[in-house]
N, C-alpha and C positions, 0 to 999 in steps of 0.2 A: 310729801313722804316718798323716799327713795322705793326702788323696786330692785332686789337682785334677781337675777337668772341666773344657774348654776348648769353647766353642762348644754349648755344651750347648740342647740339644733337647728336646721333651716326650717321645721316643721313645729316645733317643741322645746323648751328646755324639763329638762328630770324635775327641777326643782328650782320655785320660783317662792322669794319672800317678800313679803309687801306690808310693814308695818311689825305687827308681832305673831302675823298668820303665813305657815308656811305651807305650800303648796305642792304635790307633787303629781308629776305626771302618771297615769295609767302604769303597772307594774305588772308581767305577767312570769311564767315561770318559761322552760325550755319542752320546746314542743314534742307531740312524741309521750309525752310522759301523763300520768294516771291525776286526775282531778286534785289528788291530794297531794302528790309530787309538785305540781304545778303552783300550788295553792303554795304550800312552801318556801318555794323558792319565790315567787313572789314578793312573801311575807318578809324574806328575809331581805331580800331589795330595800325594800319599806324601811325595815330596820337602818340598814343602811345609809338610806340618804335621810333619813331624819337624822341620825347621828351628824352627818356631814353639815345639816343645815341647823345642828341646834337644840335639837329637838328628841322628842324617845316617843316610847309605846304610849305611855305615862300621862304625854299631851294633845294627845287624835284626839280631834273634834268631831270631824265625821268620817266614815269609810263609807265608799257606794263601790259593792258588786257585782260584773258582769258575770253572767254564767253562760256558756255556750248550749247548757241543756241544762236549765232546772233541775233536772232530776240528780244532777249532781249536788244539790243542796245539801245533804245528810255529810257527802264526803269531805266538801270545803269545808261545815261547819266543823266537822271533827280538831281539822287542823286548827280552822280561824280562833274556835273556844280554846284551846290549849296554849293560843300565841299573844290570844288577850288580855291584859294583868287582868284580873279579878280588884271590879273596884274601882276600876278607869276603862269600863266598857263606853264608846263614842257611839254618838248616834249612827247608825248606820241603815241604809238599803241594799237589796239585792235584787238584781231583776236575771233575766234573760235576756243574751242577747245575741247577734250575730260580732260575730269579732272581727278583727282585722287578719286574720290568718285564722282560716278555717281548722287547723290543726288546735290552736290556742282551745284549751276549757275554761280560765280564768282570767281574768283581770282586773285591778284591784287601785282603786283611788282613793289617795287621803289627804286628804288636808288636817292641820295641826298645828296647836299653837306654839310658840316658841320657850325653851327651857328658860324658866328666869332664876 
């Protein structure tokens, strides 16, 4: 079974497909900006390269997110509930975590399966 890479990196590529499950790399917003700015801009990444690979909101399978402080849960959740169809919620986790840029408050992975 073939593997594409999409936008591939020396580190990463954004988006990696392997079969009928598409992968995408870590998505965060532009630093600087308020938990739910962040969360956003993110989300609409996500939007994006799922489009690009195939795919939509519609077929997340699962979403796991980083939060730079818990306590920003209430704020991300606001955005995450309103970006979610109702009815194709994917299993997801949310931890805390330390991120790769101390500025960063979110970060947001998904994998999904492909539009057929």
């Amino acid at each position: 079974m073939s593997i594409i890479r999409k936008h591939v990196g020396r580190r990463m590529s954004e988006i990696v497909i392997h079969g009928d499950t598409v992968y995408l790399a870590g998505q965060v917003g532009e630093t600087g900006k308020t938990v739910e700015e962040q969360t956003a801009e993110a989300l609409a990444l996500v939007d994006k390269l799922l489009i690009e690979a195939g795919s939509s909101r519609q077929h997340i399978l699962q979403v796991i997110i980083w939060l730079k402080d818990i306590a920003d849960f209430d704020g991300m959740n606001r955005v995450y509930d309103a970006w979610v169809p109702e009815g194709h919620t994917p299993a997801r986790a949310t931890s805390e975590a330390k991120l790769a840029d101390p500025s960063l408050l979110v970060e947001v992975i998904v994998t999904a399966a492909l539009a057929k």
